[in-house]
Biopython code that builds the backbone (N, CA, C, O; Angstrom):
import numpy as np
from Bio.PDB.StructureBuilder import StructureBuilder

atoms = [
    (1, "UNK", "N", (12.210, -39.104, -6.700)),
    (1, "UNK", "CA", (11.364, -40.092, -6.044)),
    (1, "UNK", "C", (9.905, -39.645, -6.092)),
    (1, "UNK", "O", (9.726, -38.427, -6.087)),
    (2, "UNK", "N", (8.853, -40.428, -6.137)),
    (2, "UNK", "CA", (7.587, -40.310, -6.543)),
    (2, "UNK", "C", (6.807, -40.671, -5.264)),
    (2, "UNK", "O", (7.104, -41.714, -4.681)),
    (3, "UNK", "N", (5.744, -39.809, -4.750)),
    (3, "UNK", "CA", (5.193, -39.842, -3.937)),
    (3, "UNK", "C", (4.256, -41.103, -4.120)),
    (3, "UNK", "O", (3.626, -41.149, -5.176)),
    (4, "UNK", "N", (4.073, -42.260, -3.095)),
    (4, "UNK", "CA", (2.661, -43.071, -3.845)),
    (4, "UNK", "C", (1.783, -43.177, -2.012)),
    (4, "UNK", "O", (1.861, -43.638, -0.873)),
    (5, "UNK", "N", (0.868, -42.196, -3.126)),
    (5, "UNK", "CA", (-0.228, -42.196, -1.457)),
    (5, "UNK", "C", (-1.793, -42.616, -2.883)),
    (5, "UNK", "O", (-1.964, -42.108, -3.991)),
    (6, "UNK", "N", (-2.669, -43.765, -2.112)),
    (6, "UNK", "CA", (-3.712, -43.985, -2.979)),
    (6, "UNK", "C", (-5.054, -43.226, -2.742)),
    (6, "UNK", "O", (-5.477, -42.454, -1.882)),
    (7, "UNK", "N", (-5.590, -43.851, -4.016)),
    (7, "UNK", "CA", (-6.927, -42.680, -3.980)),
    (7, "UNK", "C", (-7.347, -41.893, -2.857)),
    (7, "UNK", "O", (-7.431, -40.674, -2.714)),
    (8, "UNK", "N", (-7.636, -43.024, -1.959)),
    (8, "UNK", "CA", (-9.037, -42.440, -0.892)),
    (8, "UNK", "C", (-7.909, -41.933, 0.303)),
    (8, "UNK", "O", (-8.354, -41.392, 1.315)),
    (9, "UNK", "N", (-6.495, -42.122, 0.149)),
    (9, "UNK", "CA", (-6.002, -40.887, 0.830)),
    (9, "UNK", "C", (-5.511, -39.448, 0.216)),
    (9, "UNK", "O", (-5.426, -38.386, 0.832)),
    (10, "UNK", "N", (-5.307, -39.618, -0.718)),
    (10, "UNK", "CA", (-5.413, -38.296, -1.829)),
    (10, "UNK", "C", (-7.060, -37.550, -1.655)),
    (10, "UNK", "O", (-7.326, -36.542, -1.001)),
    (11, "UNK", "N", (-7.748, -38.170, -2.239)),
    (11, "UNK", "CA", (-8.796, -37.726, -2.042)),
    (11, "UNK", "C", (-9.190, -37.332, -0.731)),
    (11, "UNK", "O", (-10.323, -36.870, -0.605)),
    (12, "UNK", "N", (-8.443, -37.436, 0.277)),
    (12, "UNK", "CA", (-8.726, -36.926, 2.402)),
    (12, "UNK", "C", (-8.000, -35.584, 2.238)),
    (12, "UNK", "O", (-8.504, -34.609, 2.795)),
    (13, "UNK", "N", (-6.871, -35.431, 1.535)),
    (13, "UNK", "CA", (-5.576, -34.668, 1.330)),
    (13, "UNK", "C", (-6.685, -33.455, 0.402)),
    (13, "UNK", "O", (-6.800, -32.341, 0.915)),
    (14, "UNK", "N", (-7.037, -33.587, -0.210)),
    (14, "UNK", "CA", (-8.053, -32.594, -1.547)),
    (14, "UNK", "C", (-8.972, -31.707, -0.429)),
    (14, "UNK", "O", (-8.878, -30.523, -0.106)),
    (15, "UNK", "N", (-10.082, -32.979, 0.116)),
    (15, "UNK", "CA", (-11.057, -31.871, 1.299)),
    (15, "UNK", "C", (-10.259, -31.476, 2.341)),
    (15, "UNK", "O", (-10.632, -30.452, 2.914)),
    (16, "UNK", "N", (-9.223, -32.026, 2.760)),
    (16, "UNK", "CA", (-8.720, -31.004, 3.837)),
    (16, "UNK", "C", (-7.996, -29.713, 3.233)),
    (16, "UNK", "O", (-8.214, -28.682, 3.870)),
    (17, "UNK", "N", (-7.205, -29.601, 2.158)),
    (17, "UNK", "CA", (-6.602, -28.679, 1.783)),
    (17, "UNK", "C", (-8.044, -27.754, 1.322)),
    (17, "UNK", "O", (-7.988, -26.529, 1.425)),
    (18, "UNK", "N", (-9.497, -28.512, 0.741)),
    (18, "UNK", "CA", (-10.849, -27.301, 0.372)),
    (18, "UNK", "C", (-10.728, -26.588, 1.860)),
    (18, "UNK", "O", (-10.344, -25.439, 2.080)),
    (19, "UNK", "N", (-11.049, -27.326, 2.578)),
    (19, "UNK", "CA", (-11.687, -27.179, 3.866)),
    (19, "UNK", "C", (-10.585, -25.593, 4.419)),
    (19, "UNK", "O", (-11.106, -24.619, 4.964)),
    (20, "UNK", "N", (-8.825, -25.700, 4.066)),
    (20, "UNK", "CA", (-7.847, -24.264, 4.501)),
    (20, "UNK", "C", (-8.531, -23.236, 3.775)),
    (20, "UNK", "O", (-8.524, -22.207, 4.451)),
    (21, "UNK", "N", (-9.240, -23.053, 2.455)),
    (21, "UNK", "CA", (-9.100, -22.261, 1.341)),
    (21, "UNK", "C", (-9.842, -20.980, 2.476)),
    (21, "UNK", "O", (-10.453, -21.324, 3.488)),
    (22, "UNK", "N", (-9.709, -19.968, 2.205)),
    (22, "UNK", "CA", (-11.250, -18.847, 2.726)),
    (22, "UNK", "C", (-12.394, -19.136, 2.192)),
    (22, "UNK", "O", (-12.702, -19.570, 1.082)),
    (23, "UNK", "N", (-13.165, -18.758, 3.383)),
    (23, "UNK", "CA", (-14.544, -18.853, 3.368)),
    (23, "UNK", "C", (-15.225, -17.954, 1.823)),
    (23, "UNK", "O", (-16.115, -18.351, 1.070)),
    (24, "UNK", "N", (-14.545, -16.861, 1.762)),
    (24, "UNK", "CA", (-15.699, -16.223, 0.859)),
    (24, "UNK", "C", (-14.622, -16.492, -1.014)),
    (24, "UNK", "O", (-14.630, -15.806, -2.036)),
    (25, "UNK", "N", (-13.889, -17.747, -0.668)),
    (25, "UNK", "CA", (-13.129, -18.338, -1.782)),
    (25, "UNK", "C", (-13.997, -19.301, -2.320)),
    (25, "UNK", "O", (-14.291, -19.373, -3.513)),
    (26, "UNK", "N", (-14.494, -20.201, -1.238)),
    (26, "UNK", "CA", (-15.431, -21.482, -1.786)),
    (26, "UNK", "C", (-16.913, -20.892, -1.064)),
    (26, "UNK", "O", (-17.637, -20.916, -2.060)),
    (27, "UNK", "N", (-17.483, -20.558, -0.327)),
    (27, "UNK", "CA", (-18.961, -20.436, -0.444)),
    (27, "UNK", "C", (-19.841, -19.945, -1.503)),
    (27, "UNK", "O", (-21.037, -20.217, -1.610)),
    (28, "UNK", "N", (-18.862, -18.886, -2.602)),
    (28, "UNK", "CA", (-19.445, -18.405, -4.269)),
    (28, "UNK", "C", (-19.812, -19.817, -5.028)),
    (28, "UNK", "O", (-20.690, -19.985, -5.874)),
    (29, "UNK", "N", (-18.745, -20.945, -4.399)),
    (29, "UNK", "CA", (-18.915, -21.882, -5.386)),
    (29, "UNK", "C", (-20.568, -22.651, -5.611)),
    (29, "UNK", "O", (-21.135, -23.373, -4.791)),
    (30, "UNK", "N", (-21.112, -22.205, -7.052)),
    (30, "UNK", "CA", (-22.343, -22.676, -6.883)),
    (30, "UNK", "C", (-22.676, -23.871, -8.077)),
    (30, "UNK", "O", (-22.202, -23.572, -9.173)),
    (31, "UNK", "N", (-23.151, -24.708, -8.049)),
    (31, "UNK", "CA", (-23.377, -25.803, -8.523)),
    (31, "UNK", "C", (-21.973, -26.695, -9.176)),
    (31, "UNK", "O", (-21.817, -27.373, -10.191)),
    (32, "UNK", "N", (-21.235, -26.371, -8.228)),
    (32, "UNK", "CA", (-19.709, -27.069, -8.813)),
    (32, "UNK", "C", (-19.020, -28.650, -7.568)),
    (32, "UNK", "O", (-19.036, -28.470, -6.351)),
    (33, "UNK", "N", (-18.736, -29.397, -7.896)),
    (33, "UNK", "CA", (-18.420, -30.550, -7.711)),
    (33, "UNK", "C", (-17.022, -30.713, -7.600)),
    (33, "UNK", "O", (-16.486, -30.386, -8.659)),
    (34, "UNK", "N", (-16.074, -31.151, -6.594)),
    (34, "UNK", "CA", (-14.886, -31.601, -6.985)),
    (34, "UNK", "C", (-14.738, -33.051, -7.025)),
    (34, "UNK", "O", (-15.329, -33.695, -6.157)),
    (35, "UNK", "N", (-13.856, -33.829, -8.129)),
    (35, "UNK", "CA", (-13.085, -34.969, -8.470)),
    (35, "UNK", "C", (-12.157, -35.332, -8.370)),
    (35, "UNK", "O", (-11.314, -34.518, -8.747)),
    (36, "UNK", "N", (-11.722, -36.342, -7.979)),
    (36, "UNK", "CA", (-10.203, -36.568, -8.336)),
    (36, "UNK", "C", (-10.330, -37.802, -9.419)),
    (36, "UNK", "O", (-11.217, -38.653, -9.346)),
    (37, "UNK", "N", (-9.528, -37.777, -10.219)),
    (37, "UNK", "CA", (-8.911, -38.722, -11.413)),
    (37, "UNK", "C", (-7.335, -39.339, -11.245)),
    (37, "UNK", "O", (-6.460, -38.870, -10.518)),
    (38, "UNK", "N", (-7.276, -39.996, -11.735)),
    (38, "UNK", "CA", (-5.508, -40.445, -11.698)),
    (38, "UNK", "C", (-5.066, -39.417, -12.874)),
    (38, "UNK", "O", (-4.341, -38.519, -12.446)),
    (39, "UNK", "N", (-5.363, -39.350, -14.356)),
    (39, "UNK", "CA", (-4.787, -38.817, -14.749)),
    (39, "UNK", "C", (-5.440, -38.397, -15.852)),
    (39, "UNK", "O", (-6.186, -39.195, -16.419)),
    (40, "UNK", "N", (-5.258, -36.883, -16.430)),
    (40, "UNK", "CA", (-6.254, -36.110, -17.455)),
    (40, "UNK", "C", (-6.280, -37.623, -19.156)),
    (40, "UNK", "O", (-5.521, -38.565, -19.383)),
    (41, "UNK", "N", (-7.272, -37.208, -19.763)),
    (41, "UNK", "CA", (-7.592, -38.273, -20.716)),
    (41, "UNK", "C", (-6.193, -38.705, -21.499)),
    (41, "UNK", "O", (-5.787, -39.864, -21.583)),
    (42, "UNK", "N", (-5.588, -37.616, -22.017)),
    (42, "UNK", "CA", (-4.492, -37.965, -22.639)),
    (42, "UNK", "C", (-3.404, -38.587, -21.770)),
    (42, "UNK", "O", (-2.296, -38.261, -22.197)),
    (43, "UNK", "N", (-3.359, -39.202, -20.927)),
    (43, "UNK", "CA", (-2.501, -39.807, -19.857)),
    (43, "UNK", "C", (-1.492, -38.608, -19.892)),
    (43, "UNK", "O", (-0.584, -39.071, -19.201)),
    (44, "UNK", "N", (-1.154, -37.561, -20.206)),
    (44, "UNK", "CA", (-0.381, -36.458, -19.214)),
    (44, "UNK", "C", (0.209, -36.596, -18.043)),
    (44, "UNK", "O", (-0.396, -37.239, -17.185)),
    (45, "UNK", "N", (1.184, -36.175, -17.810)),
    (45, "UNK", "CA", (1.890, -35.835, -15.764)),
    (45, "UNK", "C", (1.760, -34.610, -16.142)),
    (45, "UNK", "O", (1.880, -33.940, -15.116)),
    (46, "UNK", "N", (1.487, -33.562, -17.502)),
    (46, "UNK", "CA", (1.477, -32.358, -17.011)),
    (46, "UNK", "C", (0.179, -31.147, -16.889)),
    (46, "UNK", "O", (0.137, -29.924, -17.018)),
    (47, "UNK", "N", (-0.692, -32.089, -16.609)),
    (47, "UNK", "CA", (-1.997, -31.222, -16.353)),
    (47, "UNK", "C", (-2.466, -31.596, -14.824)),
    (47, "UNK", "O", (-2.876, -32.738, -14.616)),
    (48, "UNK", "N", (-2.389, -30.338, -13.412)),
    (48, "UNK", "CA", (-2.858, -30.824, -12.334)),
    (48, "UNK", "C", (-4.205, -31.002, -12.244)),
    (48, "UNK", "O", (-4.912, -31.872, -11.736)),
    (49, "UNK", "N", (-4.426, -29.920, -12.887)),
    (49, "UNK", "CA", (-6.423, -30.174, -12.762)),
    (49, "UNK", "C", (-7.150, -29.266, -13.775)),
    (49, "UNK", "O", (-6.488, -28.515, -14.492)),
    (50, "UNK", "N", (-8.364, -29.309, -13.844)),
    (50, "UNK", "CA", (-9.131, -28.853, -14.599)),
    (50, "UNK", "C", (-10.228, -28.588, -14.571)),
    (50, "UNK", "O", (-11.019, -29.524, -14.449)),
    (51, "UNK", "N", (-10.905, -26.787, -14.700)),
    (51, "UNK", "CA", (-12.354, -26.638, -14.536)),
    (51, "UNK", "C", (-13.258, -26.876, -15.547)),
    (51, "UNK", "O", (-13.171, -25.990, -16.397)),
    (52, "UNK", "N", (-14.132, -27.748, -15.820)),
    (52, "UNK", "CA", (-15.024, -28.395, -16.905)),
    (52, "UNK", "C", (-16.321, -27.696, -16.353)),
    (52, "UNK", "O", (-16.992, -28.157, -15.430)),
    (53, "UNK", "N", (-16.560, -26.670, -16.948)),
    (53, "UNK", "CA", (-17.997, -25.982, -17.089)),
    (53, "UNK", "C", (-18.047, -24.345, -17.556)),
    (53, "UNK", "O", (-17.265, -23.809, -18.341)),
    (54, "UNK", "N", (-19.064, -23.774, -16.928)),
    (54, "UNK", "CA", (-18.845, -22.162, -17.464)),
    (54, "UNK", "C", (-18.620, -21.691, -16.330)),
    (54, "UNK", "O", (-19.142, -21.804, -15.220)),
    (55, "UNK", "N", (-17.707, -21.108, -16.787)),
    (55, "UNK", "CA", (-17.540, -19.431, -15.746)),
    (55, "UNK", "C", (-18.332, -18.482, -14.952)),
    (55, "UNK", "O", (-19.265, -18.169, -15.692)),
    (56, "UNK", "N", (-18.430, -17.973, -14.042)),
    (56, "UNK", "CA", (-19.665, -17.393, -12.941)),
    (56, "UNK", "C", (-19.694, -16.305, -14.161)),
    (56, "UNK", "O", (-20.841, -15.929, -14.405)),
    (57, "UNK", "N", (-18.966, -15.883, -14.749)),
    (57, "UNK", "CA", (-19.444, -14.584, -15.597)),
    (57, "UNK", "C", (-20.004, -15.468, -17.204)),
    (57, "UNK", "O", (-20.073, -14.741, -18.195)),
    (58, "UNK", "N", (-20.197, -16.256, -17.298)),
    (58, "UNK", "CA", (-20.511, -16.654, -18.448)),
    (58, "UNK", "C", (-21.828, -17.343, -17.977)),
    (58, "UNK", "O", (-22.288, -18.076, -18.853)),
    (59, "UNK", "N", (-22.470, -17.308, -16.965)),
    (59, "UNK", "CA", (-23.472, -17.959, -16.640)),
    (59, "UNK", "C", (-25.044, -17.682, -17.210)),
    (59, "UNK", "O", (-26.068, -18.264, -16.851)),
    (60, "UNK", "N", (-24.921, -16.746, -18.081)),
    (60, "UNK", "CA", (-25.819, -15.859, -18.578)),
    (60, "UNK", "C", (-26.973, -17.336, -19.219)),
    (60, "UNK", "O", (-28.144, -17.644, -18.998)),
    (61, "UNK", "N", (-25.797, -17.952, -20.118)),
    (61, "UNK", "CA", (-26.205, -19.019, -21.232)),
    (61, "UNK", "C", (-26.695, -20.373, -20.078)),
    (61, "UNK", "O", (-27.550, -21.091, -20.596)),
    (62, "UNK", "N", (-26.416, -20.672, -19.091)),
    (62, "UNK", "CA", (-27.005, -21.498, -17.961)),
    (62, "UNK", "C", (-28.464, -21.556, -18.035)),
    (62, "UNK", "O", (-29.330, -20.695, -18.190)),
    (63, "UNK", "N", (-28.485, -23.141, -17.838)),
    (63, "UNK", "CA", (-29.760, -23.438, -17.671)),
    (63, "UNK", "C", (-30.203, -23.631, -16.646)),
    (63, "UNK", "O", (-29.605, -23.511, -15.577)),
    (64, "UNK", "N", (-31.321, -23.960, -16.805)),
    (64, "UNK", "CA", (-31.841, -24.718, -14.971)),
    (64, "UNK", "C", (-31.867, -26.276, -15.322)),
    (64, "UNK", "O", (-32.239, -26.836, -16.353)),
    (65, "UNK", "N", (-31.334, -26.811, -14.097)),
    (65, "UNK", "CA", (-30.894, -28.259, -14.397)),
    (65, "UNK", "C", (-30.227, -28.138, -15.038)),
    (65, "UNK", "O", (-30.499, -28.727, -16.084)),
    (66, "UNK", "N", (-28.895, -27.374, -15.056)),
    (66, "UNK", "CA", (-27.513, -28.029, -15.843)),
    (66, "UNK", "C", (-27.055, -29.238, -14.812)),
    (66, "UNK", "O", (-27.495, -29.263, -13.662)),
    (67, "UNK", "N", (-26.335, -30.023, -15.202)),
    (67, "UNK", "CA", (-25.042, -30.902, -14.579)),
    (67, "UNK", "C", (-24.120, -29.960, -13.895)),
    (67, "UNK", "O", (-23.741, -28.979, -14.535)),
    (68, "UNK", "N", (-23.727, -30.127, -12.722)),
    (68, "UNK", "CA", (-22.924, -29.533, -12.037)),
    (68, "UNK", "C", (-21.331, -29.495, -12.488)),
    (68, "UNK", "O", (-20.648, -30.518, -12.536)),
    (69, "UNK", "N", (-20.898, -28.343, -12.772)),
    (69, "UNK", "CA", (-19.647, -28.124, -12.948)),
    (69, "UNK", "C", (-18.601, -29.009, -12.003)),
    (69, "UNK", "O", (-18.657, -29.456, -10.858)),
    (70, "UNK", "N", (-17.483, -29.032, -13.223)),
    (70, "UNK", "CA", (-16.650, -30.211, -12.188)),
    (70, "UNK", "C", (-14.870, -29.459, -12.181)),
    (70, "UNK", "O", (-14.236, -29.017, -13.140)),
    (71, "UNK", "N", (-14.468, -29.554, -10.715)),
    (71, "UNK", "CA", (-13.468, -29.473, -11.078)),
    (71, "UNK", "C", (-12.552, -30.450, -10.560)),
    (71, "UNK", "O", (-12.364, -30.798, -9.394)),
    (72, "UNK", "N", (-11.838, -30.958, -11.979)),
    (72, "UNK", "CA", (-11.006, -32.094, -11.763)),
    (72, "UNK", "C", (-9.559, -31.805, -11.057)),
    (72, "UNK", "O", (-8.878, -30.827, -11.367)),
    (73, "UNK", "N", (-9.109, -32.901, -9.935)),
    (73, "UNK", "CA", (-8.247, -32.480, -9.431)),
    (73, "UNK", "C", (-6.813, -34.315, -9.827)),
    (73, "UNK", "O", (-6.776, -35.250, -9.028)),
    (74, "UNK", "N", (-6.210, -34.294, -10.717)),
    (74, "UNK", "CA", (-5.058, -34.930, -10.930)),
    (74, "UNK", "C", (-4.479, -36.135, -10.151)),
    (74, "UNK", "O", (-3.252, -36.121, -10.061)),
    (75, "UNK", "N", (-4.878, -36.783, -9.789)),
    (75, "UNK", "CA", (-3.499, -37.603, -9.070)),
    (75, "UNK", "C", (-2.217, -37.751, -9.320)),
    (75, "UNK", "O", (-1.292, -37.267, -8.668)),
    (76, "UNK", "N", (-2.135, -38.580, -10.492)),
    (76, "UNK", "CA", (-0.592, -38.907, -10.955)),
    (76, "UNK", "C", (-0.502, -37.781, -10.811)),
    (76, "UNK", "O", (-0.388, -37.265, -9.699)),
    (77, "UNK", "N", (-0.534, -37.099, -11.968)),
    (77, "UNK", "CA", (0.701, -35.529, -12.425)),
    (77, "UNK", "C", (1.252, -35.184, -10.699)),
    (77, "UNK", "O", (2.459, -35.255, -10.468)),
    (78, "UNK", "N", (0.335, -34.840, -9.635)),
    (78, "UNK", "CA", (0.566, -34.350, -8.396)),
    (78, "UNK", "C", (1.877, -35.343, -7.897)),
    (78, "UNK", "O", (3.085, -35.132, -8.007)),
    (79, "UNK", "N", (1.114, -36.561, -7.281)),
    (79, "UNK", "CA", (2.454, -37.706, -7.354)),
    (79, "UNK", "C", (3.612, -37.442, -7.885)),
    (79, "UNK", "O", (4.588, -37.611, -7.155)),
    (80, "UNK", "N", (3.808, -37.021, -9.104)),
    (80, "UNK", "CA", (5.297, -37.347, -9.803)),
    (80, "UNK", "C", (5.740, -36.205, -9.537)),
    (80, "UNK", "O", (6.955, -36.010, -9.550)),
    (81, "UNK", "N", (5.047, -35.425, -9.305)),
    (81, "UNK", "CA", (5.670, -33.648, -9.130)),
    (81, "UNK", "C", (6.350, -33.722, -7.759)),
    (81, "UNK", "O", (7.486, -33.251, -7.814)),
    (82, "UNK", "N", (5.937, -34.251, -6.326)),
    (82, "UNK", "CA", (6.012, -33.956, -5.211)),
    (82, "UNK", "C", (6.922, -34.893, -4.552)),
    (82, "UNK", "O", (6.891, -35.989, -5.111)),
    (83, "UNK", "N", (7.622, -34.844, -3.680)),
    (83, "UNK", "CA", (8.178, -35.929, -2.758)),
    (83, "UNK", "C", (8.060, -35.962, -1.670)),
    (83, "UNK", "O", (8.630, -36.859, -1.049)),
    (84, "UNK", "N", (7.377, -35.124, -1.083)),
    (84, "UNK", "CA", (6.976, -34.854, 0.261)),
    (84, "UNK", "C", (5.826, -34.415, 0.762)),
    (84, "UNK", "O", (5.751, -33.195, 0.614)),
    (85, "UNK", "N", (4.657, -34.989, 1.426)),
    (85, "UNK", "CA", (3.474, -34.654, 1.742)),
    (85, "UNK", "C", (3.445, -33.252, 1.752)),
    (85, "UNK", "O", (2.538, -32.632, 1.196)),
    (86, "UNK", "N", (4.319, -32.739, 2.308)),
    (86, "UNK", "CA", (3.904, -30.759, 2.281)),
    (86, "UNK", "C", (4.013, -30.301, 0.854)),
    (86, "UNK", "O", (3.320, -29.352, 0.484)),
    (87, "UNK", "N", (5.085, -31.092, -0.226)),
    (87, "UNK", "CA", (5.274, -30.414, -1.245)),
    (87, "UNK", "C", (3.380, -30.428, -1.519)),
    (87, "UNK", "O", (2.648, -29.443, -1.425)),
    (88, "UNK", "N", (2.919, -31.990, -1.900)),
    (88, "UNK", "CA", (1.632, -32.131, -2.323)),
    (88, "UNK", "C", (1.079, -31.397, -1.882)),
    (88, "UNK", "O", (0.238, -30.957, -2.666)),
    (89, "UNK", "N", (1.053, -30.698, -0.428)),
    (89, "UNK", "CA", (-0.112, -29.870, -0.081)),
    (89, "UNK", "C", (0.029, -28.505, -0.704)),
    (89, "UNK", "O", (-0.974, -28.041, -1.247)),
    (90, "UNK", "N", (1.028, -27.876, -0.697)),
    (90, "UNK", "CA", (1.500, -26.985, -1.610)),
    (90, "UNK", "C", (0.956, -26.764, -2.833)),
    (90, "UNK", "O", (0.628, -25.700, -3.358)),
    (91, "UNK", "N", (0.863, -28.426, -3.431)),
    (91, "UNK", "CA", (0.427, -28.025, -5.057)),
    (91, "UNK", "C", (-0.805, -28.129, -4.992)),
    (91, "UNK", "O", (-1.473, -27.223, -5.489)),
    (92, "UNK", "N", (-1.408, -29.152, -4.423)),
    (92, "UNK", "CA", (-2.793, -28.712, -4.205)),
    (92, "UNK", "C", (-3.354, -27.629, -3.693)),
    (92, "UNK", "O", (-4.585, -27.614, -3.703)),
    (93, "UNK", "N", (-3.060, -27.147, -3.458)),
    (93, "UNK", "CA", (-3.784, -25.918, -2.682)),
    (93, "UNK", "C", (-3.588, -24.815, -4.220)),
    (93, "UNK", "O", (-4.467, -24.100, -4.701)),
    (94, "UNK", "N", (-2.353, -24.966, -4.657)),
    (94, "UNK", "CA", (-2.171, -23.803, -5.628)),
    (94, "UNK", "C", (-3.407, -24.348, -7.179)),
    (94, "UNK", "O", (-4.131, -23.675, -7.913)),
    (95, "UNK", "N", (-3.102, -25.915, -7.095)),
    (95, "UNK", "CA", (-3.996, -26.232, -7.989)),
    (95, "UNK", "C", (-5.684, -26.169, -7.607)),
    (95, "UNK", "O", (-6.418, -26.124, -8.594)),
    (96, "UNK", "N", (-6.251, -26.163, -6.463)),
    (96, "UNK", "CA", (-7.419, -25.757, -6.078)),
    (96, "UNK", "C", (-8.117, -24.344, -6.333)),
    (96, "UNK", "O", (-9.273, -24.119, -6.692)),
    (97, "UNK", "N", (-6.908, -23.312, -5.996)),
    (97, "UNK", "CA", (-7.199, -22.072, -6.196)),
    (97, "UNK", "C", (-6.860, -21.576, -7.766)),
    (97, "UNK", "O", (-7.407, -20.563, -8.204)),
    (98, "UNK", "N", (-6.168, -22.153, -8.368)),
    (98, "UNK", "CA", (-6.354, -22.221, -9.559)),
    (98, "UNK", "C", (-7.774, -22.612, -10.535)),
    (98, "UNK", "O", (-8.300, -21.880, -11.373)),
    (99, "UNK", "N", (-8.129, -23.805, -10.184)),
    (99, "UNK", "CA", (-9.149, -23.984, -10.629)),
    (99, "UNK", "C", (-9.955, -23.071, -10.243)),
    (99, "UNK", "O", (-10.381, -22.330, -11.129)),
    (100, "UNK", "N", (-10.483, -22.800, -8.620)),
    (100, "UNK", "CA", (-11.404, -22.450, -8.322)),
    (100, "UNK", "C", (-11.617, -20.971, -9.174)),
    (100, "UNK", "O", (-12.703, -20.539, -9.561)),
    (101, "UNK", "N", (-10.449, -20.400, -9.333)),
    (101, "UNK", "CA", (-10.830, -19.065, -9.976)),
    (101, "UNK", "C", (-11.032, -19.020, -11.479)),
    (101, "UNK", "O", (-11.408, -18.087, -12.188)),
    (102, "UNK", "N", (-10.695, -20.238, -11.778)),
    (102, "UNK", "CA", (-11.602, -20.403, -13.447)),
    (102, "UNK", "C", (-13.057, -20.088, -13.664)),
    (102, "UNK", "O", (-13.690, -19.551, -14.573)),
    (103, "UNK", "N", (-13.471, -20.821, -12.047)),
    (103, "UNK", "CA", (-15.074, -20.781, -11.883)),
    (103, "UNK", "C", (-15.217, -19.357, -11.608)),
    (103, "UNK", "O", (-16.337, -18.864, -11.744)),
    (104, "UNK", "N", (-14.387, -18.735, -11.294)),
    (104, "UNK", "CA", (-14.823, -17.200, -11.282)),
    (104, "UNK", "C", (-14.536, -16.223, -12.081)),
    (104, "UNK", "O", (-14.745, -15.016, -11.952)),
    (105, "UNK", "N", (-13.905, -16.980, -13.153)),
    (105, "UNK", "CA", (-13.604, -16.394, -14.721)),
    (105, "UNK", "C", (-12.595, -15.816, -14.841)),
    (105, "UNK", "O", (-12.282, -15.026, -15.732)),
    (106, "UNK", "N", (-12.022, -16.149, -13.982)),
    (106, "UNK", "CA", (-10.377, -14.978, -14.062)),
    (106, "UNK", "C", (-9.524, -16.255, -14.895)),
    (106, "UNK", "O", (-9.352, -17.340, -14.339)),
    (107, "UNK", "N", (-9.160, -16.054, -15.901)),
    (107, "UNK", "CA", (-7.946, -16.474, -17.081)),
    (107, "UNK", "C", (-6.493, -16.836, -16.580)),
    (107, "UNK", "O", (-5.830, -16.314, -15.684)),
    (108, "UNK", "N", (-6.218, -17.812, -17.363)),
    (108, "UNK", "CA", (-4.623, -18.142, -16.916)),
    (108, "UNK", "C", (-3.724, -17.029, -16.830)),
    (108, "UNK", "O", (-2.715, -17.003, -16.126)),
    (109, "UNK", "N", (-4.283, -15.773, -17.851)),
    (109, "UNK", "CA", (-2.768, -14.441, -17.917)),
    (109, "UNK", "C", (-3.253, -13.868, -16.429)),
    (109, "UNK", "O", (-2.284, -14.163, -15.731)),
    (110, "UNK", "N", (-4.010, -13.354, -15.750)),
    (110, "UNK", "CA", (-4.355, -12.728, -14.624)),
    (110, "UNK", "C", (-4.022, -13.583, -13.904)),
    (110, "UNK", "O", (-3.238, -13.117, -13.077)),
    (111, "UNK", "N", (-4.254, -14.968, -13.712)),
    (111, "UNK", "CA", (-3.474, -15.846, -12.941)),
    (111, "UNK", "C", (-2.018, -15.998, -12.534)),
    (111, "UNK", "O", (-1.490, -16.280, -11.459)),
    (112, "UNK", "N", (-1.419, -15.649, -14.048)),
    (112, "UNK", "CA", (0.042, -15.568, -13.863)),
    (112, "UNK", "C", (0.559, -14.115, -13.402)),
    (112, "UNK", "O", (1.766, -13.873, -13.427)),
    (113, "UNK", "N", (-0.263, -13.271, -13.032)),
    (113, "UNK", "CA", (-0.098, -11.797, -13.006)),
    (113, "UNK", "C", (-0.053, -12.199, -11.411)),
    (113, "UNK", "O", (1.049, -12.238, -10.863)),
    (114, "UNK", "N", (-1.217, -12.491, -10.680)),
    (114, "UNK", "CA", (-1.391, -13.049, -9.261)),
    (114, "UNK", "C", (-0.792, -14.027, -8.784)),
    (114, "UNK", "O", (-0.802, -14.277, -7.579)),
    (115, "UNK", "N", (0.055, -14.998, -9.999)),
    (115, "UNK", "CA", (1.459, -15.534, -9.067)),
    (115, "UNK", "C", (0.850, -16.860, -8.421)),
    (115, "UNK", "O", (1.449, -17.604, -7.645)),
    (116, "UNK", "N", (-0.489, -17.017, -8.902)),
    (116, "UNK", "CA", (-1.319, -18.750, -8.972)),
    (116, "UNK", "C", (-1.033, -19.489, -10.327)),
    (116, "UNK", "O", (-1.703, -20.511, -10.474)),
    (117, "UNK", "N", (-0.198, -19.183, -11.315)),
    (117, "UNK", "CA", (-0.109, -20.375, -12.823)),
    (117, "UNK", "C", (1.163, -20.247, -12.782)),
    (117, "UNK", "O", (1.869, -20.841, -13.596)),
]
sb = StructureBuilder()
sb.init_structure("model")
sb.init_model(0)
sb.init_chain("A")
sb.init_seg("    ")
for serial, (resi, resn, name, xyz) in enumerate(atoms, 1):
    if name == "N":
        sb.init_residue(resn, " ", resi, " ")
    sb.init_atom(name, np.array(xyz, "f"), 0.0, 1.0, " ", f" {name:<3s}", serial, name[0])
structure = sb.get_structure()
């Protein structure tokens, strides 16, 4: 069974689950933006989200006045994965901190080492 909760309550569900993360998890975050989408370009269920920009360690090549880094956060894929509001909060949260540590350059293998991919 498929969870169907719409945008602008998904999107309440996203800042409250930012809002659990630790403080010194999201205050690094600097010129980065979160989104929600229904679903990555290739219509996928299997991508939750995605960090679109550079890495805090790759920031070298940064300009002034870049566009703010985005990290995209999934609808569908989440939906079809979950059946229960806690499952969703669950994945969001794992998919938040996932992303978020893209922005801090740590890689999917260290990710899977730390038991977040």
């Amino acid at each position: 069974m498929t969870l169907e909760i719409g945008i602008e309550a998904f999107e309440a569900l996203v800042v409250e689950e930012l809002d659990l993360l630790p403080d010194d998890m999201v205050d690094g975050l600097d010129n980065v933006v979160f989104v929600v989408e229904d679903r990555p370009e290739d219509g996928s269920l299997d991508l939750f989200g995605l960090y679109d920009g550079w890495a805090l360690t790759e920031r070298d090549r940064y300009g002034v006045g870049e566009l703010p880094d985005r990290i995209i956060v999934y609808r569908e894929p989440h939906l079809a994965a979950c059946e229960t509001e806690e499952e969703l909060r669950d994945e969001l949260h794992t998919t938040l901190v996932h992303e978020i540590a893209h922005f801090y350059g740590i890689d999917d293998e260290r990710l899977h080492e730390l038991g977040w991919a």
